[in-house]
Every structure is written in structure tokens, then in C-alpha cells.
C-alpha positions in Angstrom: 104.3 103.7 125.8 107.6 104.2 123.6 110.0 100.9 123.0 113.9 101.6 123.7 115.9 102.0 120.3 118.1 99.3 119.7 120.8 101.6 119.1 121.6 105.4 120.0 120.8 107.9 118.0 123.5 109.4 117.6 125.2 106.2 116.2 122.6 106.1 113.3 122.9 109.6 112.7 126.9 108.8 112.1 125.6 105.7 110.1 123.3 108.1 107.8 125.7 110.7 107.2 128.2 108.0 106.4 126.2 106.2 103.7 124.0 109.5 102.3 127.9 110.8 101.9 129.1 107.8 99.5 128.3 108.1 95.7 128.3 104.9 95.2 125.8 102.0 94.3 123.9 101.6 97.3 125.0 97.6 96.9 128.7 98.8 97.2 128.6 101.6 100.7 129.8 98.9 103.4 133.4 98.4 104.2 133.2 94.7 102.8 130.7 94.8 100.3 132.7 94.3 97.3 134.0 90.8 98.5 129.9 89.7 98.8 128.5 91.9 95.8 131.2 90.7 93.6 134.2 88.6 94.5 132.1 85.8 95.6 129.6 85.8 92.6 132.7 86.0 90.1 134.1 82.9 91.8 130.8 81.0 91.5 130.5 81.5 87.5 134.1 81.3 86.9 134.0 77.8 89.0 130.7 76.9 87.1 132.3 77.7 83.3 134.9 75.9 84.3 133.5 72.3 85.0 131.0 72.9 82.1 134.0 73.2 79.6 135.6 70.0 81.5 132.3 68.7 81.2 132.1 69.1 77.3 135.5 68.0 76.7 134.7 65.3 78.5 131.4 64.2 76.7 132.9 65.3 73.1 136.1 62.8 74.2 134.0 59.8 75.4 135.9 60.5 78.6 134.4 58.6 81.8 131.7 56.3 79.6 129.9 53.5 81.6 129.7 50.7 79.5 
């Protein structure tokens, strides 16, 4: 008894020849990789330096002190 593929064969032979063809990081082969692998990542630190220097400024000011 043999289960049916989920996808044709020949469409993952394209698929194989298409990433074993890329010298790349294997992180970096798909079309839109570089937007999840790096874009996004570089926007989280960059977002979380940023409010820990306002955070600083703010504690080495006495900026928003409940009294």
C-alpha cells in the first residue's frame, strides 16, 4: 500500500535542482528569505536599542518619576 505524494515529482525535482544550484547559506535560497532571515531581526534590535537608550536617558534625567 503506497500513500499519494503531496506533490509531483517532477515539481520537487525542479525544487532540488533549484536550491542544490544556489551557493548560498541554506537560510538565504528562497525568493523572500532575506526580508525573514534579516530585515525583520535588524528591525527588532534596532527597535529594542533604541527604547533602551530612551530608557537610560530617561532614568539618568529623572524623566517620568512617580512621586
Amino acid at each position: 500500500m503506497s500513500e499519494v505524494p503531496f506533490r509531483p515529482r517532477e515539481v520537487l525535482l525542479e525544487k532540488q535542482k533549484y536550491f542544490q544550484s544556489i551557493y548560498k547559506h541554506t537560510y538565504l535560497k528562497g525568493p523572500h528569505d532575506k526580508i525573514t532571515s534579516v530585515a525583520i531581526p535588524a528591525a527588532l534590535a534596532a527597535t529594542s536599542l533604541f527604547f533602551i537608550g530612551q530608557g537610560v536617558y530617561h532614568m539618568s534625567h529623572g524623566i517620568g518619576k512617580k512621586e
